[in-house]
C-alpha positions in Angstrom: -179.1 109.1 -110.4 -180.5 108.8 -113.7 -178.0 109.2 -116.9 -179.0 112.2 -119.4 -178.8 109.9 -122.6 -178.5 113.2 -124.4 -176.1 115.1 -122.6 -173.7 111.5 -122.8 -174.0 111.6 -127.1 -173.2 115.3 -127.0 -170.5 115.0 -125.4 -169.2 112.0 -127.1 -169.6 114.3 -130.2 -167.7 116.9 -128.9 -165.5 114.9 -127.6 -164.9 112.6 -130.7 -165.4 115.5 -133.3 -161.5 116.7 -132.0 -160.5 113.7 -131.2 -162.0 110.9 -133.4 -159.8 108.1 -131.5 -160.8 108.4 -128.3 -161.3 105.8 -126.0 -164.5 104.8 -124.3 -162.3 106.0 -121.0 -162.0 109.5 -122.3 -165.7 109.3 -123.6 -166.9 108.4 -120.1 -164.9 111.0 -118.5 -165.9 113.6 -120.8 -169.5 113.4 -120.1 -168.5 113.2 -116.4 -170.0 109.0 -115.7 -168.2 106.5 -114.9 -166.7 103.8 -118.2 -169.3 101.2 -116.3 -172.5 103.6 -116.9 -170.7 104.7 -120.1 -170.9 100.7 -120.9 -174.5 100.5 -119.5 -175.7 102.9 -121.9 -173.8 101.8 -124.7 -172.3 98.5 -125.0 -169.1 99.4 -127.2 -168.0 101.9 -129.1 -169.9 100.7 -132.2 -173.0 100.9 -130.3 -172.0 104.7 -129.5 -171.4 105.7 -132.8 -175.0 104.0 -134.3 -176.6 106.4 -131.5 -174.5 109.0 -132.3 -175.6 108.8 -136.3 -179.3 108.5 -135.1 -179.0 111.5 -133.1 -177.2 113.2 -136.1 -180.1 112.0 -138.5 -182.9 113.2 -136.2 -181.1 116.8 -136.2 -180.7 117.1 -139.6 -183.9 115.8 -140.3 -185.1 118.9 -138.1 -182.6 121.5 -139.7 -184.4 120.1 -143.0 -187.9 121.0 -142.1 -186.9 124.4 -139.9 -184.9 125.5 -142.8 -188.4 125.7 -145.1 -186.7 123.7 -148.6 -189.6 124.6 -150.7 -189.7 128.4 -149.9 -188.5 131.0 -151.9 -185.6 130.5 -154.2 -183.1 127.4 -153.8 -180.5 130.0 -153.4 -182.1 131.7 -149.8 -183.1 127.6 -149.4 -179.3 126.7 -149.1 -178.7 129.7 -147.6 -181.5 128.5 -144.3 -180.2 125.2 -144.5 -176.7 125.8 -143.6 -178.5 128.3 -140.7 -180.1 125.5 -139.3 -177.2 122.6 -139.8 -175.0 124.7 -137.6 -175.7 123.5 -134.4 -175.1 119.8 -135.6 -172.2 120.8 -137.7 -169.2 118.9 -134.9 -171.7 115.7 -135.1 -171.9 116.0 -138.8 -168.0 116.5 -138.7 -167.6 113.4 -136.6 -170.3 111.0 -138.4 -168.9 111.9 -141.8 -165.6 110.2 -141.2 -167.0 107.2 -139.8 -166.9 105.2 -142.9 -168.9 102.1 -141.1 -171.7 104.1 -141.5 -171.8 104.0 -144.8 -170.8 100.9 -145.9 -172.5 97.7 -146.7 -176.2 96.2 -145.9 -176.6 98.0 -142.4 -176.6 101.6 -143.4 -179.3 103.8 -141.9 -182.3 104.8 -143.6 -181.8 108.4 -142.6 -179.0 109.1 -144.6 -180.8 108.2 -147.8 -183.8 110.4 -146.6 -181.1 113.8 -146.1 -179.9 113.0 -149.3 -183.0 112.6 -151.5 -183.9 115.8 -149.8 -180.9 117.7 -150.2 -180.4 116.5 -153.7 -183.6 117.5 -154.5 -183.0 121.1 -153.3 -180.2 121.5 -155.6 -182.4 119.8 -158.8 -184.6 122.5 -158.0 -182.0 125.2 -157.9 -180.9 123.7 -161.4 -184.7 123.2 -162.5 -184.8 127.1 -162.4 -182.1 128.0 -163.7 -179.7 129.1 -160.5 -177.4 126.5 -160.3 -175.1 124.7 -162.8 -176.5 121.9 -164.3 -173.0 119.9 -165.0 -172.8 119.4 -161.4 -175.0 117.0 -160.1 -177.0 117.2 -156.9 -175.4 114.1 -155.4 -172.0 116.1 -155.8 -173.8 119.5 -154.6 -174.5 117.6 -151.6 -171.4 115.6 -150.8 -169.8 119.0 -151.2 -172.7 120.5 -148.4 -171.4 117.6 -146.3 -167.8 118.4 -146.8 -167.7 122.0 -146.4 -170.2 121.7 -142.7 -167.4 119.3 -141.7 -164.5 121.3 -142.8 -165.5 124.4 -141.3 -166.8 122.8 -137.8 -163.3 121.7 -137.3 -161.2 124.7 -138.3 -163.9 126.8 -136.1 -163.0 124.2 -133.7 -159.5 124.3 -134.3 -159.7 128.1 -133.8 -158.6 128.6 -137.4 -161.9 130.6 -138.2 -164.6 132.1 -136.5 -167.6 130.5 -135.5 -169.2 134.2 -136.4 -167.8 133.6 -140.3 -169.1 129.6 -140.3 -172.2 130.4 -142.3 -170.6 132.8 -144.7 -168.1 130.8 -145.3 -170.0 127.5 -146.7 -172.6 129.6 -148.3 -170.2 131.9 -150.1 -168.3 129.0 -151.4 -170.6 126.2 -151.9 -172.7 128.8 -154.0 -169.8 130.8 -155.5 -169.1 127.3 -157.0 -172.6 126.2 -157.9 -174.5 129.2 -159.3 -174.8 129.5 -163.2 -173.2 131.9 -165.0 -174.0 133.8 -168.2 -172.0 132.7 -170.9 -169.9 135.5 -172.2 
C-alpha cells in the first residue's frame, strides 16, 4: 500500500501545531502508519520538519498568488491574503517556532521569497498613503506571521472561533497599521 506523502505532513502539522514535542511515535500514529514507514518517508524528525517548511512555503506561495497582491488597494490586499493563509495557518503556527529554520547558512529560499513579497505589500500600502510609514514592512510582516500563529492556536485551543479568525488578524493587524490624520 502506497503512503499518501501529503496526508503524513498534514497530519504531522496538526499533530505538532498542538503539540510541538511530539515524538516520531505519536507522529506515526497520528497519520495512522507504522514509526518504520513513518522512518521510510522521513529519516528523523529534522527531515520531517524541512518537508514540513517546504510544504508550508509551497502553500503560502499559493495563498500569495490566489490572494491577487497587486489588485485594488493594499488594504482589501491584506484583507485576501489573510483569506487565503487560513488553511495553512496550524502549519504556519508550527513552522514559526521552529527556530532551525531560520537560522544559519541552510535556511530555505522560500522564506525570503514570502517575505520580499509580503514586505512589498505593505511598502505599497505605505507608498499610498494607507499605512504608517514608522513601521516598517519587515515588522508589518513578522507581525502577519505572529498574529496567523496566535490565532491558529487559540482557534485551536478553542479560545476563539475559527468563524472570527479572519476578523480578528485583519481588524488588528490593520487597526495598528493604518495611518491616521494628525489632529
Amino acid at each position: 500500500m502506497a503512503v499518501d506523502r501529503d496526508h503524513v505532513l498534514r497530519s504531522a502539522a496538526a499533530l505538532l501545531t498542538r503539540k510541538s514535542t511530539a515524538t516520531m511515535d505519536e507522529v506515526a500514529r497520528a497519520a495512522g502508519i507504522s514509526r518504520a514507514t513513518l522512518h521510510r518517508q522521513f529519516a528523523g524528525r529534522d527531515a520531517l520538519v524541512r518537508a514540513l517548511e517546504a510544504l508550508g512555503i509551497e502553500e503560502c506561495e499559493a495563498a500569495l498568488d490566489a490572494a491577487r497582491l497587486d489588485d485594488g488597494t493594499a488594504q482589501e490586499a491584506v484583507r485576501r491574503l489573510v483569506g487565503e493563509l487560513e488553511q495553512a495557518a496550524g502549519l504556519l503556527a508550527f513552522l514559526y517556532t521552529e527556530n532551525q529554520l531560520f537560522e544559519g547558512e541552510g535556511q530555505h529560499e522560500g522564506w525570503a521569497r514570502l517575505e520580499a513579497r509580503m514586505a512589498a505589500l505593505f511598502r505599497r500600502g505605505q507608498e499610498s498613503g494607507e499605512f504608517r510609514i514608522d513601521l516598517t514592512p519587515a515588522w508589518l510582516t513578522e507581525a502577519l506571521y505572529g498574529l496567523m500563529a496566535s490565532a491558529s492556536w487559540a482557534v485551536s485551543e478553542g479560545r476563539i472561533a475559527a468563524k472570527d479568525f479572519h476578523h480578528m488578524i485583519v481588524e488588528l493587524l490593520l487597526g495598528g497599521a493604518l495611518r491616521r490624520e494628525e489632529p
